[in-house]
ZANUKOL-453568 format. One record per residue (C-alpha): residue in three letters; x, y, z. Coordinates in Angstrom, 2 decimals, decimal comma, padded with zeros to 5 digits. Layout:
# residues N
<pt><residuo>ALA</residuo><u>X</u><v>Y</v><w>Z</w></pt>
...
//
This chain:
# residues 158
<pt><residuo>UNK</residuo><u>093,85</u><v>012,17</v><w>005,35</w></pt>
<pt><residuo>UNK</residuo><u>091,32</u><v>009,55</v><w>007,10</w></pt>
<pt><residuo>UNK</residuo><u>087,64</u><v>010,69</v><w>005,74</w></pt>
<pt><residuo>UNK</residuo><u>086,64</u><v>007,22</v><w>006,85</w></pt>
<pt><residuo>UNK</residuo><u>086,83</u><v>008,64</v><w>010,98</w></pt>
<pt><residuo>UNK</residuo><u>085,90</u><v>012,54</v><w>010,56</w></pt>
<pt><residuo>UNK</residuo><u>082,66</u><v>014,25</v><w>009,11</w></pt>
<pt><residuo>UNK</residuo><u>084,11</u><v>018,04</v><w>009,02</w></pt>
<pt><residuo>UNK</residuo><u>080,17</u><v>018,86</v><w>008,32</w></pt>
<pt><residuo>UNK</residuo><u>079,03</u><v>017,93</v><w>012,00</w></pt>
<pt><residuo>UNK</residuo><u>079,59</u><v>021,23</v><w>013,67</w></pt>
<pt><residuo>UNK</residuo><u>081,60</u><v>021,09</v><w>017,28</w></pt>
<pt><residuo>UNK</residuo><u>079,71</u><v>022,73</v><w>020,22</w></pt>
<pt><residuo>UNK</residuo><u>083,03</u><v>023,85</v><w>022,93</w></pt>
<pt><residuo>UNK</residuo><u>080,79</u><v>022,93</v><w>025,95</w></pt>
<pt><residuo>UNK</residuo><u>079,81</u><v>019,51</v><w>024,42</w></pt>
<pt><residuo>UNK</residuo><u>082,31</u><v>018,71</v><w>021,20</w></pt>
<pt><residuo>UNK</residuo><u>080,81</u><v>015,28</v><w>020,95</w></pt>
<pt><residuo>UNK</residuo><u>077,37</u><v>015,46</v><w>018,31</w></pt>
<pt><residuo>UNK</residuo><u>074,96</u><v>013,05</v><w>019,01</w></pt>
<pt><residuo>UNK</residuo><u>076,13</u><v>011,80</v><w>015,30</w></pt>
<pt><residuo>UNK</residuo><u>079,43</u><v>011,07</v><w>016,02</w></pt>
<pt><residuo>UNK</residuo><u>080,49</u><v>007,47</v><w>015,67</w></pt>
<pt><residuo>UNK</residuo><u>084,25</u><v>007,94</v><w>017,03</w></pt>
<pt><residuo>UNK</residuo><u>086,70</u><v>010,97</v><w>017,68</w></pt>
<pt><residuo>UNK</residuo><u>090,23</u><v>010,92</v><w>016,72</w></pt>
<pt><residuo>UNK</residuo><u>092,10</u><v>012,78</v><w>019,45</w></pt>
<pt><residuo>UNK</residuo><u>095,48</u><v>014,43</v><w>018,51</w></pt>
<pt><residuo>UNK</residuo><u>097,35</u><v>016,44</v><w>020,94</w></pt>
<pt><residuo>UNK</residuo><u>099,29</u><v>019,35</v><w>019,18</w></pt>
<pt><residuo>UNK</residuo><u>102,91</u><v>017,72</v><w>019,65</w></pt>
<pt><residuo>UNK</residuo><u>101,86</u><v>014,55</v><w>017,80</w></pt>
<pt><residuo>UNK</residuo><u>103,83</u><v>013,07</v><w>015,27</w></pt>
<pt><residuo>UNK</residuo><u>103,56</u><v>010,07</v><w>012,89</w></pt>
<pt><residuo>UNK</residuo><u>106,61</u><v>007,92</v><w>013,08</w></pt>
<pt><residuo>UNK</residuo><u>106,03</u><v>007,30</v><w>009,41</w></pt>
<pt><residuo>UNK</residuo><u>104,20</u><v>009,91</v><w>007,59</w></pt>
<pt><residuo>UNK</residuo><u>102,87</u><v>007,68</v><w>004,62</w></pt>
<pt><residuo>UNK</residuo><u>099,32</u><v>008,16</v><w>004,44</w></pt>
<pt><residuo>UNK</residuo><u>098,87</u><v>004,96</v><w>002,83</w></pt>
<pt><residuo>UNK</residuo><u>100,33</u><v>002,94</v><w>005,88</w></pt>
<pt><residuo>UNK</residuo><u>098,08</u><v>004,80</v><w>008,43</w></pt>
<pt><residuo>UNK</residuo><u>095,23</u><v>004,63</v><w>006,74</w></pt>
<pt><residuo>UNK</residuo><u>095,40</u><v>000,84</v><w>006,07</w></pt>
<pt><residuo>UNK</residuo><u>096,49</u><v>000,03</v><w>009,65</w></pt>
<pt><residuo>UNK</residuo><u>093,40</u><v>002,62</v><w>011,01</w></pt>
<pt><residuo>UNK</residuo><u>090,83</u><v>000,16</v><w>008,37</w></pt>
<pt><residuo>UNK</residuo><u>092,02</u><v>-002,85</v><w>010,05</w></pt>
<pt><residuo>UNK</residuo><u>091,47</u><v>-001,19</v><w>013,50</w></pt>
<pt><residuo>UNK</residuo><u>087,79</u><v>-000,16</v><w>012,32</w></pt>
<pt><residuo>UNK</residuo><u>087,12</u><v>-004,16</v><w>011,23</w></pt>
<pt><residuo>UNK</residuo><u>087,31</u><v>-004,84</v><w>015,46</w></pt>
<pt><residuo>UNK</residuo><u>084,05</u><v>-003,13</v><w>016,57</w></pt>
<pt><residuo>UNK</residuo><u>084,56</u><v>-004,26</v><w>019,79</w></pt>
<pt><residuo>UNK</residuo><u>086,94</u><v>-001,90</v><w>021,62</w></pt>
<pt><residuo>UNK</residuo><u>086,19</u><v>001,30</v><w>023,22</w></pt>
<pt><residuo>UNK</residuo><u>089,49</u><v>003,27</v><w>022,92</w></pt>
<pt><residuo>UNK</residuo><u>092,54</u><v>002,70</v><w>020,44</w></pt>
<pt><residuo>UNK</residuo><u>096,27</u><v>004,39</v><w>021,01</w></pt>
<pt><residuo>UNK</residuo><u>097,74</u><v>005,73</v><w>018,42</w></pt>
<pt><residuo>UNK</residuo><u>100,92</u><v>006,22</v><w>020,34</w></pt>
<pt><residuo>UNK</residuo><u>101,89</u><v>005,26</v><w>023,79</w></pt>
<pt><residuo>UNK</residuo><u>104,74</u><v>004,37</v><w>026,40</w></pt>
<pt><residuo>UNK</residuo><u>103,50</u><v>001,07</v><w>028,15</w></pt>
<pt><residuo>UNK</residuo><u>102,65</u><v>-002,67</v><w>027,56</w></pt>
<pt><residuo>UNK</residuo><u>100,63</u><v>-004,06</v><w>024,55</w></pt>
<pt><residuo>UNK</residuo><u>100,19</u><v>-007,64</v><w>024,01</w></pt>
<pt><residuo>UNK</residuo><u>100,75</u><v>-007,94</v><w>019,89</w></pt>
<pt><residuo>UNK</residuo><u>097,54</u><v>-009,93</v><w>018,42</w></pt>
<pt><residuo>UNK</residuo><u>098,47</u><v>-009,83</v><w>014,72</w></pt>
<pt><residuo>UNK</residuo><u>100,23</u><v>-007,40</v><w>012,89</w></pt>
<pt><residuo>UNK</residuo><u>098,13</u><v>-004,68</v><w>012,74</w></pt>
<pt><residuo>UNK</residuo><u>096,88</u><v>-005,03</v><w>016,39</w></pt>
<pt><residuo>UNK</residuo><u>098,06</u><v>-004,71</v><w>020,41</w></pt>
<pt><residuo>UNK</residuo><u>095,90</u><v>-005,06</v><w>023,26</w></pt>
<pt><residuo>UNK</residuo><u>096,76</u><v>-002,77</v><w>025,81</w></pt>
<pt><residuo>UNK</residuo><u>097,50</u><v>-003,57</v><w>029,40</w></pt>
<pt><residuo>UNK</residuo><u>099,02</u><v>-000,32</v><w>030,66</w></pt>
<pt><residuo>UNK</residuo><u>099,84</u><v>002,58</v><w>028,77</w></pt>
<pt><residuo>UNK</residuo><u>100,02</u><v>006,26</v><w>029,45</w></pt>
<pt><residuo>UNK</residuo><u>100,82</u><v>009,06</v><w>027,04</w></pt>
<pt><residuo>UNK</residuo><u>097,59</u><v>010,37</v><w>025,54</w></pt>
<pt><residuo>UNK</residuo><u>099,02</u><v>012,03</v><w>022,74</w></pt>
<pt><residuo>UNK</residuo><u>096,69</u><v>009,73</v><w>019,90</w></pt>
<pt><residuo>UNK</residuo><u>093,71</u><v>007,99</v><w>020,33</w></pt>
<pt><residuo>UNK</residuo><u>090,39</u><v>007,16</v><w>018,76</w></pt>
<pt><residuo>UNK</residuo><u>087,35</u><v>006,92</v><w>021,19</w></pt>
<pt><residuo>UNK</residuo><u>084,41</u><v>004,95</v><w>020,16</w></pt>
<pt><residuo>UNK</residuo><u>081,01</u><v>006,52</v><w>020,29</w></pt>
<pt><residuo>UNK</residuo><u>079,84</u><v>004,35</v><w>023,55</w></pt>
<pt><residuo>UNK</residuo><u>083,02</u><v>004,74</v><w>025,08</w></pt>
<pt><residuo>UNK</residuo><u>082,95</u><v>008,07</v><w>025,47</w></pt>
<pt><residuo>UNK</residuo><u>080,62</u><v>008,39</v><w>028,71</w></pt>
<pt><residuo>UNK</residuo><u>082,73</u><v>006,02</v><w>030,62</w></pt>
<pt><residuo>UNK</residuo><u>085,93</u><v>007,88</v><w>029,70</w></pt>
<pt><residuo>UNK</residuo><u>084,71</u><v>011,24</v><w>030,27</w></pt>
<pt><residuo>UNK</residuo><u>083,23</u><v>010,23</v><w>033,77</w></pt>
<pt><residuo>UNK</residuo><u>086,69</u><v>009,22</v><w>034,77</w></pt>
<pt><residuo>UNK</residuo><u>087,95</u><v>012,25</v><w>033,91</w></pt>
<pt><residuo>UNK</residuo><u>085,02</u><v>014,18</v><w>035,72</w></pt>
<pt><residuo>UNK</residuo><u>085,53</u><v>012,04</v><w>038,92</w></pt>
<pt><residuo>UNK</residuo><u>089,03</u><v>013,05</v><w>039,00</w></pt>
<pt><residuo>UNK</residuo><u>088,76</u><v>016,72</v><w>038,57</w></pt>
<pt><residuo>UNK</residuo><u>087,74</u><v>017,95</v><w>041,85</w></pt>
<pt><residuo>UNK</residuo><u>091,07</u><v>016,05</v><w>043,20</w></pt>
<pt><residuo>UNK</residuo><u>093,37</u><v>017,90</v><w>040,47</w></pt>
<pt><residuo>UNK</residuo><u>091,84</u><v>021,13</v><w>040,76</w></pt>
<pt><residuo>UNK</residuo><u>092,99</u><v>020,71</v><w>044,64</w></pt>
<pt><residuo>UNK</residuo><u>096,55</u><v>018,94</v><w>043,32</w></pt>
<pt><residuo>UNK</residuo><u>099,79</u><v>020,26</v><w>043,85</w></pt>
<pt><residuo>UNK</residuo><u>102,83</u><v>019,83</v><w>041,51</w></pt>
<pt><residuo>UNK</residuo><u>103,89</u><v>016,79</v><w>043,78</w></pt>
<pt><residuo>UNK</residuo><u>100,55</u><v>015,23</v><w>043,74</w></pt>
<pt><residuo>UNK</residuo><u>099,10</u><v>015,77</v><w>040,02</w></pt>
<pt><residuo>UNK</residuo><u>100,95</u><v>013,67</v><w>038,51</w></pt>
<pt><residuo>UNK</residuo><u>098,68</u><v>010,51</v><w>039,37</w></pt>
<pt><residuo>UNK</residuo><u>095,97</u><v>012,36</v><w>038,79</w></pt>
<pt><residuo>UNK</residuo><u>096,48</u><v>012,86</v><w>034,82</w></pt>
<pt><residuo>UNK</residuo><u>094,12</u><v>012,28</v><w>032,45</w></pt>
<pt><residuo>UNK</residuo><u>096,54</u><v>009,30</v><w>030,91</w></pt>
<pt><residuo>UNK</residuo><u>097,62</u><v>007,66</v><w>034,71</w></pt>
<pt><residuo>UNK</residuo><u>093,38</u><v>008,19</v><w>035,27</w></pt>
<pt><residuo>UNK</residuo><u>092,53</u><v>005,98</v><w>032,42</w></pt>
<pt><residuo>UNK</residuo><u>094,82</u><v>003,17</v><w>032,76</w></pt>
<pt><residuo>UNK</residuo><u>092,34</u><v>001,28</v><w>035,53</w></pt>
<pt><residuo>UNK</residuo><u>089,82</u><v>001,07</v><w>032,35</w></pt>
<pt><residuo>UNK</residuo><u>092,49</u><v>-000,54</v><w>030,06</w></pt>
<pt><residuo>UNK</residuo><u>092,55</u><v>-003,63</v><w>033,00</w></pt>
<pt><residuo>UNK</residuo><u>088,64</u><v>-003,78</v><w>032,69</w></pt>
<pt><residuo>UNK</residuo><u>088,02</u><v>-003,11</v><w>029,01</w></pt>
<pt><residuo>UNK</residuo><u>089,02</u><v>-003,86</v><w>025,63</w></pt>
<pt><residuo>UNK</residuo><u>091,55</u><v>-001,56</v><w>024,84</w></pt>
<pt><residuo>UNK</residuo><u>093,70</u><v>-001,33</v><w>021,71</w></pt>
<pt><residuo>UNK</residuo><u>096,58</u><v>-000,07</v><w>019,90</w></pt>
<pt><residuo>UNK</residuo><u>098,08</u><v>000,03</v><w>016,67</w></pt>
<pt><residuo>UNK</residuo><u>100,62</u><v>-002,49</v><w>015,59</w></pt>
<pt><residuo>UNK</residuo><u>103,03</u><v>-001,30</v><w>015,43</w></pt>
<pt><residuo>UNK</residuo><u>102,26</u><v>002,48</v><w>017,22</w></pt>
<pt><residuo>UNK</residuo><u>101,48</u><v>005,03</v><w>014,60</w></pt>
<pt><residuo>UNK</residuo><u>102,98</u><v>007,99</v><w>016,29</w></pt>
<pt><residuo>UNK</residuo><u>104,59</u><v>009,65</v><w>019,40</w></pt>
<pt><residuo>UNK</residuo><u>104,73</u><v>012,28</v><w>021,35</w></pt>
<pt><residuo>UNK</residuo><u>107,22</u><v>015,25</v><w>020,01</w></pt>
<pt><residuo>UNK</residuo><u>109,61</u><v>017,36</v><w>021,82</w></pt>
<pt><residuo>UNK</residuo><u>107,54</u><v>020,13</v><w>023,35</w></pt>
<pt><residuo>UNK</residuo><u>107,36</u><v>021,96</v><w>026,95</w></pt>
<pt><residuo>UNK</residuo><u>105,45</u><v>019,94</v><w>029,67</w></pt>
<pt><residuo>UNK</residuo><u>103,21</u><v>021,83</v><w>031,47</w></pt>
<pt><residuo>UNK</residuo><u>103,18</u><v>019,58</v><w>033,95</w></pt>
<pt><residuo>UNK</residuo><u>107,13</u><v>018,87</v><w>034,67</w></pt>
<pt><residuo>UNK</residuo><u>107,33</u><v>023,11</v><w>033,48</w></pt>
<pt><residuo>UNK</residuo><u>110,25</u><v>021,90</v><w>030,95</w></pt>
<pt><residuo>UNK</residuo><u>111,12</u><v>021,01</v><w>027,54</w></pt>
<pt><residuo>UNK</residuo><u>110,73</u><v>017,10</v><w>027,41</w></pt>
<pt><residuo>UNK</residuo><u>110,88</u><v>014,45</v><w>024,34</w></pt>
<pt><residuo>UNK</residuo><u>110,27</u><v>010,97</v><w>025,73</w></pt>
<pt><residuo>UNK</residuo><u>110,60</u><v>009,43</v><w>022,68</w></pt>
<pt><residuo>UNK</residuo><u>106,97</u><v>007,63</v><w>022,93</w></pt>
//
């Protein structure tokens, strides 16, 4: 569907998935769904996105506030929901350190506490400090599916 962002020949290493080679990664979690499946639309909404080399992370899907700066593009200010994204090669250090930082603290989370502590509530101080964007409009959402985290069936609709 979008040869442009994946090289299926680069093999993926589980204890490091990102190859040295690897100019972006398109990150879909497995209850993602396109809002409107026409391959056409997302792929010509994902070229525009690829003509702005300048941001580090773009949302495919999210629940939060984008600022609309044309019709194919948002700037994000806050979102959570990491159900689609697309990480840029030299964003992917900062992102993952974030994540690292925060691990000791979740490992040691309870149910009560987690929940700030999520990979999508983690990364929202980097979407105040860096260019972050999203698709205009959103290309997808997150589908009905059980939450591990609130242990029940949820669909939020975003």
């Amino acid at each position: 569907l979008i040869p442009t962002l994946i090289d299926p020949t680069n093999p993926i290493d589980p204890i490091n998935p990102i190859n040295p080679t690897t100019l972006l990664a398109l990150v879909l979690e497995d209850d993602f769904i396109w809002r409107d499946p026409d391959p056409m639309l997302i792929q010509a909404k994902l070229d525009k996105m690829m003509q702005d080399p300048a941001w580090g992370v773009c949302l495919l899907a999210g629940n939060g506030v984008c600022e609309p700066v044309d019709e194919h593009r948002q700037t994000v200010v806050e979102c959570q929901t990491c159900s689609a994204y697309i990480i840029r090669d030299f964003y992917i250090p900062k992102l993952l350190k974030v994540w690292e930082d925060t691990l000791p603290a979740l490992k040691a989370a309870t149910p009560e506490t987690e929940g700030a502590l999520c990979i999508d509530q983690t990364w929202k101080a980097l979407q105040q400090q860096d260019q972050w964007l999203a698709t205009n409009p959103l290309l997808g959402k997150q589908g009905e599916s059980f939450s591990d985290i609130e242990r029940r069936c949820v669909d939020y609709g975003v």
